[in-house]
N, C-alpha and C positions, 0 to 999 in steps of 0.2 A: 801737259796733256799727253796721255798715250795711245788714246787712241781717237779719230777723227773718223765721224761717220756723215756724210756726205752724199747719200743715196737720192735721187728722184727732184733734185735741185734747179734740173737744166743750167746746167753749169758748163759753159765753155774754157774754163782755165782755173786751176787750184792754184791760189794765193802762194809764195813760196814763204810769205811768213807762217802760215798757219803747218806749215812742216818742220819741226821743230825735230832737234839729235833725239829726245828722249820720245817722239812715237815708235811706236809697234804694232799698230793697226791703222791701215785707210783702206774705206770703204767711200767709193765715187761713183756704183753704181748708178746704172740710167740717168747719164747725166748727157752732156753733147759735146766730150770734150775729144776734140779731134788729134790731140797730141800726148804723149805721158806728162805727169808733172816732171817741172824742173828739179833737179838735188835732192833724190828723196834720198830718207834718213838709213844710212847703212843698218839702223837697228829694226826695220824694218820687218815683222815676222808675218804678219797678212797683210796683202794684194788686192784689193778687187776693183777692176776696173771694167766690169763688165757692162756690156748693152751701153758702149757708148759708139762713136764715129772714128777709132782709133786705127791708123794705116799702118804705121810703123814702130816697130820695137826698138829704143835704141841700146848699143854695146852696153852702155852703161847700166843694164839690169844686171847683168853681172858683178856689180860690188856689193846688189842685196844677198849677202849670204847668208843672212839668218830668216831671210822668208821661209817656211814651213807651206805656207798656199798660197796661192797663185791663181787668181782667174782674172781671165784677160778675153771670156767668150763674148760673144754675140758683137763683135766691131770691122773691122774690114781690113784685118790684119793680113798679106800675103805671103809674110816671110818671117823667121823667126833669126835672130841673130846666133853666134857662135855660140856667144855669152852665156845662153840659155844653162849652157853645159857647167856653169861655175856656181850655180845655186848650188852647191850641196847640203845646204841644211835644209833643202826640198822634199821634204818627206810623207805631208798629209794631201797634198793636194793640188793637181795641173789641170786647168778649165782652159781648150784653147776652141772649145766646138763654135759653128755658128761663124766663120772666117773665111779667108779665101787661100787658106793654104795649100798649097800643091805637092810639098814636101814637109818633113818632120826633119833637122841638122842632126849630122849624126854626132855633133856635140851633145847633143839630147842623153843620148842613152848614158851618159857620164852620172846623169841623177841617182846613183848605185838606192838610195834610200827613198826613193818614190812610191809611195802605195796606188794612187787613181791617176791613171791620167785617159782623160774622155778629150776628144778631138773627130767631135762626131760633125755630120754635115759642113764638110771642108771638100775641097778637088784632091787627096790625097790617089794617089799612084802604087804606089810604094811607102817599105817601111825602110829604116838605115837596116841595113845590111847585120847592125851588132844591136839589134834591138833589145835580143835577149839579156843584154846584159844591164839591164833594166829587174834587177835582182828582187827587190824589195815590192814588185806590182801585183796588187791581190785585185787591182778592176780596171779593165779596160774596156772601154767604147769606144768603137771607132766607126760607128755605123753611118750610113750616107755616105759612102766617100767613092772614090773609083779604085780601090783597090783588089787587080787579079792575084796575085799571090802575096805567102806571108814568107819572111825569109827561114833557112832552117835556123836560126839561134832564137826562134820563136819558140821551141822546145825546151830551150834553158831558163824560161819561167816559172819557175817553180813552185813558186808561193800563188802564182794567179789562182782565183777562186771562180772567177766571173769575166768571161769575156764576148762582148756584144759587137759581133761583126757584121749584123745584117746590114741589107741591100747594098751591098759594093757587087765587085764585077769577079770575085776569087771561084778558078775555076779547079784548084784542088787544094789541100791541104799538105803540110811538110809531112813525110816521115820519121818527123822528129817530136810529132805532137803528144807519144806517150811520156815524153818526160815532163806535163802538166798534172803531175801527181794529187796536185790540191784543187784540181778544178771540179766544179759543180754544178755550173752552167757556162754552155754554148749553147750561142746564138748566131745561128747562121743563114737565116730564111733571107730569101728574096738576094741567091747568088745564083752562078751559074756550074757546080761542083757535079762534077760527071761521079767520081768517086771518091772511098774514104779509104785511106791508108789504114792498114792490119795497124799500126801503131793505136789507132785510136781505141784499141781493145785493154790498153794499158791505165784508162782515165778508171780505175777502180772505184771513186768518190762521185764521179759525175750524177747528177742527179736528172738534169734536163736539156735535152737534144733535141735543139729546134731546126729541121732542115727541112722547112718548109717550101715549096718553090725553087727549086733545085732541078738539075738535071740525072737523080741519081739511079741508075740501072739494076743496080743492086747492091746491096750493103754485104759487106765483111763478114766470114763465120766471125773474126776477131770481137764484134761486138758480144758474145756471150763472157766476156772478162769487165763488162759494162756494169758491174752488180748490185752498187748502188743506186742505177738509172730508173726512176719512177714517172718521168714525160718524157716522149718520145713523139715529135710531131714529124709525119714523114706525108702531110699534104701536097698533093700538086709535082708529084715527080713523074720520073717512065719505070717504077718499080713494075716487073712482071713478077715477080717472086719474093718471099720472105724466108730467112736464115731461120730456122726451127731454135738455133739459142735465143733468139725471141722469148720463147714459152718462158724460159726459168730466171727470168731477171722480174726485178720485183717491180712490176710496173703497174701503174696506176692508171693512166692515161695513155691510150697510144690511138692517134689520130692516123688514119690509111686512106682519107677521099684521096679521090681527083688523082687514081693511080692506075696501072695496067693490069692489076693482076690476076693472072690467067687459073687460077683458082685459091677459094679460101683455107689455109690450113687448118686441120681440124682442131689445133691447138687453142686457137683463139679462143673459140667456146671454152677452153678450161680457164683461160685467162678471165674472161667474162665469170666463170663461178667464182673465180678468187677476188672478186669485186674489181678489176680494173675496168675501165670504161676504154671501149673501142670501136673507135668512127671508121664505119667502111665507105 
């Protein structure tokens, strides 16, 4: 048998015979099992042990080096071991959302081949310091968390496409953010980001910038190198003014309530003929 699906069981313990050398998929979702199973199978390629009562992760996840995914959300997990960092055949997929983690080990970032990893609604703080070297990440979530900054090797992501940072506590962004060369949405409503780094005038692809609920004064000429940008929600800030590179990015959507602004530029009316919709 290769693969063992075990889903919705109410199951407090996985048999150690039904874990045999030759699986390569368990699935134990929603089950109540308050421990990992005993001896699983080094050939191991999917994980899910998700939406169960699970506290602790032990070392020995580390000999699964052919897991490819991994989800271990929705349990009462607080800490993640060393080990995490010797998956390297971790490549499609890390579920750690819905826990009680505080921190991410900065053995973590060692997953050089990781594409998703979401670790959303957790106590995160901080991210390890060499995040970036987290090479292979095209989507990240890490929304709900308490996190005020990101470090600068958050810039050396290269490949990210998609990164969902809303409601944490981040009150500016790295200077290192124009090196997100492949990104196409941020998400960053419901922070506390006074301003935005000239860098960010570098995301040439980016398509949608949500900084909704924000503390932002004013935005960057930088953003006129935004040129792929088609949403743009700048709801609920203290903008008193808009950057006139506005007019000539191809926007479709640009949302202005719940702002300061001490007059409307005349540009918007031309925005408005080119069909883009714009909430004042």
């Amino acid at each position: 048998m290769s693969e063992l699906w075990l889903d919705g069981q109410d199951l407090t313990v996985i048999a150690p015979q039904l874990l045999g050398p030759e699986l390569t998929v368990l699935s134990a979702y929603r089950n109540r099992l308050t421990q990992f199973p005993a001896a699983l199978p080094s050939g191991l390629r999917v994980l899910n042990l998700a939406d169960n009562l699970i506290g602790q992760v032990p070392e020995t996840l580390g000999r699964l080096r052919q897991l490819h995914t991994l989800d271990l959300g929705h349990n009462r997990i607080s800490a993640l071991p060393d080990a995490i960092g010797d998956l390297h055949g971790l490549s499609r997929y890390l579920y750690l959302s819905d826990n009680r983690l505080t921190e991410l080990p900065a053995a973590l970032t060692r997953l050089s081949r990781l594409g998703y990893l979401g670790a959303t609604d957790n106590r995160l703080a901080s991210l390890p310091a060499d995040f970036g070297a987290l090479a292979a990440l095209h989507e990240l979530r890490l929304y709900r968390n308490r996190l005020t900054a990101l470090p600068r090797s958050f810039g050396r992501l290269a490949r990210l496409r998609e990164a969902h940072l809303m409601e944490n506590r981040l009150e500016t962004l790295p200077d290192t953010i124009g090196g997100l060369t492949e990104l196409r949405e941020l998400r960053l409503m419901d922070n506390q980001v006074r301003e935005l780094p000239d860098g960010i005038g570098a995301l040439a692809r980016l398509r949608l910038l949500d900084l909704r609920n924000n503390r932002l004064g004013r935005l960057p000429d930088a953003v006129a190198g935004l040129r792929s940008l088609t949403h743009l929600d700048l709801r609920d800030n203290g903008l008193h003014a808009l950057p006139e590179a506005l007019a000539d990015l191809p926007l479709e959507k640009l949302d202005l309530r719940w702002n300061r602004l001490e007059w409307e530029p005349h540009w918007l009316a031309d925005l408005e003929r080119r069909g883009c919709v714009v909430l004042r």
